[in-house]
Each structure stands twice: as structure tokens, then as C-alpha cells.
N, CA, C and O atoms as a DFTB+ gen file, in Angstrom:
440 C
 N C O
     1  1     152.894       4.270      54.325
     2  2     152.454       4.974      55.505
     3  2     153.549       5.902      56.030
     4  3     153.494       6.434      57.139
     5  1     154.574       6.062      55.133
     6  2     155.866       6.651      55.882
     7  2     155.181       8.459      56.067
     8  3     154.231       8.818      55.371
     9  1     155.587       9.039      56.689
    10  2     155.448      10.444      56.976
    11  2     156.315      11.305      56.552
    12  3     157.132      11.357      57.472
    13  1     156.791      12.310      55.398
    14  2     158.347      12.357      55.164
    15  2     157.822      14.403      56.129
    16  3     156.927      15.246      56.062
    17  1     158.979      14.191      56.782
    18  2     159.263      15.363      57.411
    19  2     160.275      16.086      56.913
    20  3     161.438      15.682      56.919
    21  1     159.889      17.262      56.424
    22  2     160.952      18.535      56.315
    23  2     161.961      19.288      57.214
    24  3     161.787      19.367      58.430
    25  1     163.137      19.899      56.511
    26  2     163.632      20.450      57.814
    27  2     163.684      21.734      58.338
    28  3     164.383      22.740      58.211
    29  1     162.222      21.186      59.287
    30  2     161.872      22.518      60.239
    31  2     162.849      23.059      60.967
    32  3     164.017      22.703      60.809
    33  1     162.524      23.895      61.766
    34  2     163.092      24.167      62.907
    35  2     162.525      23.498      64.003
    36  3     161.318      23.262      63.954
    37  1     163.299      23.083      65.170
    38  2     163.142      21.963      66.445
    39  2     161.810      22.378      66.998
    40  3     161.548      23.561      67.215
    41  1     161.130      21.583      67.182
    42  2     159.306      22.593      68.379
    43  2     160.329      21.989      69.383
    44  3     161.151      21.080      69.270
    45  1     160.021      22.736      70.304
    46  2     159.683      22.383      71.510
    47  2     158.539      21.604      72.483
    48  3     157.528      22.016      73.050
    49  1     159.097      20.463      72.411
    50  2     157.749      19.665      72.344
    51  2     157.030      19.992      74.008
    52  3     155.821      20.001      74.237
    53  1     157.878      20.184      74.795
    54  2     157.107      20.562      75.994
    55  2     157.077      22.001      76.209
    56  3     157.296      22.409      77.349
    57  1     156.837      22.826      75.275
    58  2     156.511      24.442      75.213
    59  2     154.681      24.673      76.035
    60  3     153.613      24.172      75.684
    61  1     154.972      25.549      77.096
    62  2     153.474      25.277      77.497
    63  2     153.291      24.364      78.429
    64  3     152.299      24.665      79.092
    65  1     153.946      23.075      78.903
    66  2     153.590      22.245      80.067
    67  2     154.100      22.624      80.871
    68  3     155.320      22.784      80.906
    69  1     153.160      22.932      81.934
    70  2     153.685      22.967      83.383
    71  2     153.199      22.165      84.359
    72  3     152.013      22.214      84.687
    73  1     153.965      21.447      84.850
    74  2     154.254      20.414      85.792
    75  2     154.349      21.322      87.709
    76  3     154.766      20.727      88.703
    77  1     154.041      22.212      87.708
    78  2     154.304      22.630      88.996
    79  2     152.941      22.340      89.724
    80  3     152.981      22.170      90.942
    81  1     151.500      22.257      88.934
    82  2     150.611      21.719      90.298
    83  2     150.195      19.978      90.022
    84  3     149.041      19.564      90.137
    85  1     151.296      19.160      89.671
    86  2     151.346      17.634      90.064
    87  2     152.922      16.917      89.879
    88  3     153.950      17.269      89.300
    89  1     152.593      15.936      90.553
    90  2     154.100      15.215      90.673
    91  2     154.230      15.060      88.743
    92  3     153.217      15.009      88.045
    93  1     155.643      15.006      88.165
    94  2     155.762      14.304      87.076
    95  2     157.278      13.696      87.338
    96  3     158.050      14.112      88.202
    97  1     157.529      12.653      86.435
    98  2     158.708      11.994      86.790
    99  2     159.810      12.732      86.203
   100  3     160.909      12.621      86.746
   101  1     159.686      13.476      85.169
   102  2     160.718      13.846      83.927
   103  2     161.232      15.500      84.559
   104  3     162.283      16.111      84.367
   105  1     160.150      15.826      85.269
   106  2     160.186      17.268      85.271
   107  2     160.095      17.934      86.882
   108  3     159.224      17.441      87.598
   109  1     160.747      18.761      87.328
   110  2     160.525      19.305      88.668
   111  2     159.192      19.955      88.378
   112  3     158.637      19.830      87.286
   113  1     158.543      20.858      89.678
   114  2     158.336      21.586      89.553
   115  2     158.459      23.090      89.232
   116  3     157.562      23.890      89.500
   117  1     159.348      23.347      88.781
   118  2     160.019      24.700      88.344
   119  2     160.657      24.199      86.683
   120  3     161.639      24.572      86.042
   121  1     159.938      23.537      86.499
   122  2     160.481      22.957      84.957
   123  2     161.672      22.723      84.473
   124  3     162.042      23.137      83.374
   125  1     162.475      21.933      85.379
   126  2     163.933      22.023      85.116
   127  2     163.960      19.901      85.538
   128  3     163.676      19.156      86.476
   129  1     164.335      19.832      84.542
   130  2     164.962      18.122      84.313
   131  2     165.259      17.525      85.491
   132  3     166.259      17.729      86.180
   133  1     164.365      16.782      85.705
   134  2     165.262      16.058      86.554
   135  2     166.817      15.011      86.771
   136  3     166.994      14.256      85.815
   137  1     167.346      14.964      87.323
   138  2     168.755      14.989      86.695
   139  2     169.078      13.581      86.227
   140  3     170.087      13.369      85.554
   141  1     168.027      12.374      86.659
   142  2     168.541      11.256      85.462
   143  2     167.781      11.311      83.903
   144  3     168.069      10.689      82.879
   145  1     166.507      12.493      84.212
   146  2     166.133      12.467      82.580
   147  2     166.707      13.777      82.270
   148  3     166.060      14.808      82.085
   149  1     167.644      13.679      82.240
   150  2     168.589      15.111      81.879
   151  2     168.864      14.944      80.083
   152  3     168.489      15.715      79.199
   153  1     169.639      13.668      79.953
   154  2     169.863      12.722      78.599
   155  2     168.431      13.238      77.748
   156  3     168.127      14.108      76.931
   157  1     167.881      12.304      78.372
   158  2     166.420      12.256      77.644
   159  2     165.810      13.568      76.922
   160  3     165.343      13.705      75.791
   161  1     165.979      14.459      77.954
   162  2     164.933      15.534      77.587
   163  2     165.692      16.223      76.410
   164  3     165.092      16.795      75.500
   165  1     167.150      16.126      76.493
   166  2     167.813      16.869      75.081
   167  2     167.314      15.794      73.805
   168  3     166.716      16.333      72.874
   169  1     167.426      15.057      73.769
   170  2     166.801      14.129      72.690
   171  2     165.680      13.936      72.423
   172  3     165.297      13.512      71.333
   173  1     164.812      14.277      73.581
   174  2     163.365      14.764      73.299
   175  2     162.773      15.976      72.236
   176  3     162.023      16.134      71.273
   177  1     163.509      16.558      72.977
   178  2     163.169      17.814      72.973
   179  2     164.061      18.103      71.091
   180  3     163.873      19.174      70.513
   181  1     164.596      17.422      70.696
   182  2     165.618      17.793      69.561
   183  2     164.343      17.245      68.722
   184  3     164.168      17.996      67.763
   185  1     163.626      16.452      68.745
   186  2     162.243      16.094      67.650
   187  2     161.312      17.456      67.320
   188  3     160.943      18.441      67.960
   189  1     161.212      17.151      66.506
   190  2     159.774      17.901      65.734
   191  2     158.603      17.395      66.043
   192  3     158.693      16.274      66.545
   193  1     157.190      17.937      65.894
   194  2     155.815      17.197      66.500
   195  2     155.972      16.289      65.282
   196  3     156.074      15.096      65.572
   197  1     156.030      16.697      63.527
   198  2     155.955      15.451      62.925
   199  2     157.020      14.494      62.761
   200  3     157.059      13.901      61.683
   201  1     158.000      14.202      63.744
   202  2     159.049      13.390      63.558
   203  2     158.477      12.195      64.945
   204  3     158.899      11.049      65.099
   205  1     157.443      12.896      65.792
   206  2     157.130      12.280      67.254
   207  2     156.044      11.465      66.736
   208  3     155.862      10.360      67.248
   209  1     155.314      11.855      65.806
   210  2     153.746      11.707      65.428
   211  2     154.252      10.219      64.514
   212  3     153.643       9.159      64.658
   213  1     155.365      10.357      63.647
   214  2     155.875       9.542      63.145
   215  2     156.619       8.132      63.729
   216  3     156.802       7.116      63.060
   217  1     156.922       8.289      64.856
   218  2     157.718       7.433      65.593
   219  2     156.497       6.591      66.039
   220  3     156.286       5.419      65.725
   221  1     155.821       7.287      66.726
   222  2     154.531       6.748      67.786
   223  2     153.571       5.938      66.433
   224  3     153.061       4.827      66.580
   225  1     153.492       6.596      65.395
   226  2     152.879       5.978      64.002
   227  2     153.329       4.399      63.683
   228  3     152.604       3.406      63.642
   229  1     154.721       4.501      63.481
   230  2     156.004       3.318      63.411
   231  2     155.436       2.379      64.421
   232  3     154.974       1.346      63.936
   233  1     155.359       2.517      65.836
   234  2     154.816       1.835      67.068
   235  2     153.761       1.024      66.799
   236  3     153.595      -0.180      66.996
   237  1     153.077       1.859      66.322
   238  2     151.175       1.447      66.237
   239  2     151.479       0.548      65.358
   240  3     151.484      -0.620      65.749
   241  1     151.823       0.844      63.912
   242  2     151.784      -0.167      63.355
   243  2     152.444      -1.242      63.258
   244  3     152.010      -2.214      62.641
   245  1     153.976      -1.214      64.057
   246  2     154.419      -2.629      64.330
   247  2     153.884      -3.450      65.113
   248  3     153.905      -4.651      64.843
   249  1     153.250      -2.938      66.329
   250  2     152.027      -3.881      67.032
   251  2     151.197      -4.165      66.508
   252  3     150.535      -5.025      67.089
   253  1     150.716      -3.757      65.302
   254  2     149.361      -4.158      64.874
   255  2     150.025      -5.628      63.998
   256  3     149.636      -6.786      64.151
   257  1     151.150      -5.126      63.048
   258  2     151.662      -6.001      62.411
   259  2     152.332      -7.300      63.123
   260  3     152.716      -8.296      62.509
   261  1     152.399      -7.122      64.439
   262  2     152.780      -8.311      65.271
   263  2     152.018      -9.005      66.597
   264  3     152.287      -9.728      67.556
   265  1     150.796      -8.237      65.951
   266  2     149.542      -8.872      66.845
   267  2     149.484      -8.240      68.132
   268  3     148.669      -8.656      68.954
   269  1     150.345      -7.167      68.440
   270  2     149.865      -6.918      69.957
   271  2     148.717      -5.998      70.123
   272  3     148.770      -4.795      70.380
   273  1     147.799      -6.645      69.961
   274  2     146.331      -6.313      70.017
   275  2     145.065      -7.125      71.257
   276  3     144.982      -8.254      71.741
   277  1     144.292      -5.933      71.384
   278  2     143.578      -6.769      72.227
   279  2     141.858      -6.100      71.287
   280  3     141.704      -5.215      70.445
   281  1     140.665      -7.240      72.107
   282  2     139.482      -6.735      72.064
   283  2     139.021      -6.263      72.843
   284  3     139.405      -6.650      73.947
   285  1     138.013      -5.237      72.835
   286  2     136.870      -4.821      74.000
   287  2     136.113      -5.535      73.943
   288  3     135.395      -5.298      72.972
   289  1     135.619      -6.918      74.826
   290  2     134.012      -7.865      74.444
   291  2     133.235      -6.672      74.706
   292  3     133.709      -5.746      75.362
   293  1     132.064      -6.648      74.226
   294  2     130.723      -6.038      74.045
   295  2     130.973      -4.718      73.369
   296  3     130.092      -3.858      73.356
   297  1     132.280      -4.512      72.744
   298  2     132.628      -3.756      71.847
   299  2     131.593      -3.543      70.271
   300  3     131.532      -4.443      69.433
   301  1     131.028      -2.516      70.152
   302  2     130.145      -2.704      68.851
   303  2     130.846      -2.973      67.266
   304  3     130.455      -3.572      66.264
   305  1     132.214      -2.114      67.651
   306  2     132.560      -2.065      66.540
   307  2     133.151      -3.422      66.424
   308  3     133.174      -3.785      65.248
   309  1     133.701      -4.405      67.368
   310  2     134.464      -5.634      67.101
   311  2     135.767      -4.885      66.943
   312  3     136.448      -5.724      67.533
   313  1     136.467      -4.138      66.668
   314  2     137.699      -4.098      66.212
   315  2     138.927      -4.807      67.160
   316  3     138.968      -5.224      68.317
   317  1     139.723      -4.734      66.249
   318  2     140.821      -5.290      67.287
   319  2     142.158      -3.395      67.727
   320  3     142.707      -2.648      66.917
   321  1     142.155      -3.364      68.861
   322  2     142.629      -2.270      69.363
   323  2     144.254      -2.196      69.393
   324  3     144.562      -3.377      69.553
   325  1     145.155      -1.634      69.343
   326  2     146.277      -1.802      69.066
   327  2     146.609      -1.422      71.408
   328  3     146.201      -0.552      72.177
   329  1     147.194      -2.226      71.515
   330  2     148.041      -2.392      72.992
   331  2     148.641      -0.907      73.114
   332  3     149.406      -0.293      72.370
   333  1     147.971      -0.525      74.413
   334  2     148.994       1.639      74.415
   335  2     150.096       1.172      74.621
   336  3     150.332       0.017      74.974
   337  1     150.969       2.146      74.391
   338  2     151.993       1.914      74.810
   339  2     152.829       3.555      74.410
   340  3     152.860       4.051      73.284
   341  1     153.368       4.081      75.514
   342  2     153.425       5.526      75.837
   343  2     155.483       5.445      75.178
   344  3     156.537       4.874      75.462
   345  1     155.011       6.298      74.350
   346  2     156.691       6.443      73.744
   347  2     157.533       7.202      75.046
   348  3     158.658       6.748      75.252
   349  1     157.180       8.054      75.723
   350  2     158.389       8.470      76.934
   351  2     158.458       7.356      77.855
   352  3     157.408       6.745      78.053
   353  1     159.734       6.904      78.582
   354  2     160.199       5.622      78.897
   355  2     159.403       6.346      80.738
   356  3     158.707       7.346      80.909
   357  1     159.804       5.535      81.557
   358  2     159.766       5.966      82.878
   359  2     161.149       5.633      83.587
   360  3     161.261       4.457      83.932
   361  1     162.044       6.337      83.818
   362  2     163.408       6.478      84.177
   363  2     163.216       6.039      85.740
   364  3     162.184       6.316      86.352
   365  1     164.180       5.410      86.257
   366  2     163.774       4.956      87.535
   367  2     165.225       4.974      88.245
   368  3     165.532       3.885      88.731
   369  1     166.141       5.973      88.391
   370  2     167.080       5.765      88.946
   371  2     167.041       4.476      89.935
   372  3     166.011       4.023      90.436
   373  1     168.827       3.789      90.188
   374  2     168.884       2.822      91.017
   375  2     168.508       3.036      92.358
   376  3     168.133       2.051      92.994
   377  1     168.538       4.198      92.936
   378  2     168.826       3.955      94.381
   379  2     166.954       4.206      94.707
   380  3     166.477       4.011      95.825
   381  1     166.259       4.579      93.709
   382  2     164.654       4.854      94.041
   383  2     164.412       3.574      93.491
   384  3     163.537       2.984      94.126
   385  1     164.939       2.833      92.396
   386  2     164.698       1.143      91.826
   387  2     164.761       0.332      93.005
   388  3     163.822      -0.427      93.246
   389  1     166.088       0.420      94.027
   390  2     166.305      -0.576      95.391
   391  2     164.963      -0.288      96.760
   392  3     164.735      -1.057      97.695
   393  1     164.377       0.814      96.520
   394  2     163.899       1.489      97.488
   395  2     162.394       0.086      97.049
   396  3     161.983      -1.017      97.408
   397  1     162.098       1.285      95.980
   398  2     160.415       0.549      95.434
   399  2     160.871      -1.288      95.267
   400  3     160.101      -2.041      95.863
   401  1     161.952      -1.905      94.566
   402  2     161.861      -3.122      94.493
   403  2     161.886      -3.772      96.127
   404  3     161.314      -4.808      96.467
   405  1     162.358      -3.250      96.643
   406  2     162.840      -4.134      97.634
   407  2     161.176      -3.802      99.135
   408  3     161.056      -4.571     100.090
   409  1     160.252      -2.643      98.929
   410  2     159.045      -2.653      99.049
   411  2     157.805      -4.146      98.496
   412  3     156.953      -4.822      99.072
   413  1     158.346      -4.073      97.158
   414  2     157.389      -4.955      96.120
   415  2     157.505      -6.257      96.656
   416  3     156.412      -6.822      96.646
   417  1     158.426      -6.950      97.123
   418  2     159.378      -7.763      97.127
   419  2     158.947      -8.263      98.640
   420  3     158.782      -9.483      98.629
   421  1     158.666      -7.548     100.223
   422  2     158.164      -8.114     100.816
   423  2     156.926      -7.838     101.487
   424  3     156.665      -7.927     102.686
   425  1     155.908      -7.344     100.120
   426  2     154.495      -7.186     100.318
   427  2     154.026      -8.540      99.837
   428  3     152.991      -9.057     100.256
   429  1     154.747      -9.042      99.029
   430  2     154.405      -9.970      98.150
   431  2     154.765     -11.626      98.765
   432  3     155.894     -12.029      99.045
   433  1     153.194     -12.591      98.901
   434  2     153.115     -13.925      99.466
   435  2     154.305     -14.639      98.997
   436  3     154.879     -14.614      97.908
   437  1     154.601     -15.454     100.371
   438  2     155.644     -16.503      99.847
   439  2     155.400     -18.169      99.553
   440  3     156.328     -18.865      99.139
């Protein structure tokens, strides 16, 4: 199942997205990094679509191969569905981590 990729030149994998009419975590509105996915987006952005297609491929099938699967009941086909799971991380700087945890923390019964 391997994918063998040539050596293209880099896509730009976010060529074309614009983020200016909704919140996104990675990206301002004026398309400029936000500054803890600053890291990220150069290493993002250094992939090819078939080096991404490949990774996310790798994913699928190690969950499948390690059971993280679920069913749909009343599903026709029966299959067993492989668990999503979104290859960009969600970066959560500390001082917005203390903000939201410490929210979570006394909404929540004691």
C-alpha cells in the first residue's frame, strides 16, 4: 500500500485558503501564522499533496490494523469504519490552555 512519491517541487498545501471570513486556529485572518503554529506551518507547508495523502493513508491503516474502529448500527453496509482522526494537531498555547482548563474545571460537578 506504500505510495512512492517523486521529487516534486513543494505544493503549497494551503494555496487558495482563506481564513478571513471564520475563526481558524492555525491562521489569522490576513493569512499570516499564528505565532505558536509558526513551527508547524513551515513543516506543513514543506509536504507535497502526495506525501500528505500518504501520511493520512499510514493513519487509516494503522487504526484499522489496531482496531480503532467503530460501527454505524442500522448501517446497510455493516462495515466497520476507521475512527477520524484529523492529521493537523490543535496547538493550544499555555496561557489560552490555563484560561479554557481552569473554565472546564469549575463547570464541572464535584
Amino acid at each position: 500500500m506504500a505510495i512512492k512519491t517523486k521529487s516534486l517541487p513543494r505544493a503549497r498545501m494551503l494555496k487558495g485558503y482563506d481564513p478571513e471570513i471564520f475563526f481558524d486556529e492555525m491562521l489569522s485572518g490576513d493569512g499570516a501564522p499564528r505565532p505558536h503554529y509558526h513551527r508547524f506551518r513551515e513543516l506543513f507547508q514543506s509536504l507535497t499533496l502526495p506525501e500528505f495523502e500518504h501520511k493520512r493513508q499510514s493513519v487509516d491503516l494503522a487504526f484499522l490494523r489496531q482496531g480503532i474502529t467503530f460501527n454505524v448500527y442500522g448501517d446497510k453496509a455493516g462495515a466497520e469504519k476507521i475512527f477520524p482522526f484529523d492529521l493537523l494537531p490543535r496547538i493550544i498555547p499555555a496561557k489560552e490552555w490555563i484560561i479554557s482548563s481552569a473554565g472546564s474545571s469549575s463547570a464541572s460537578p464535584r
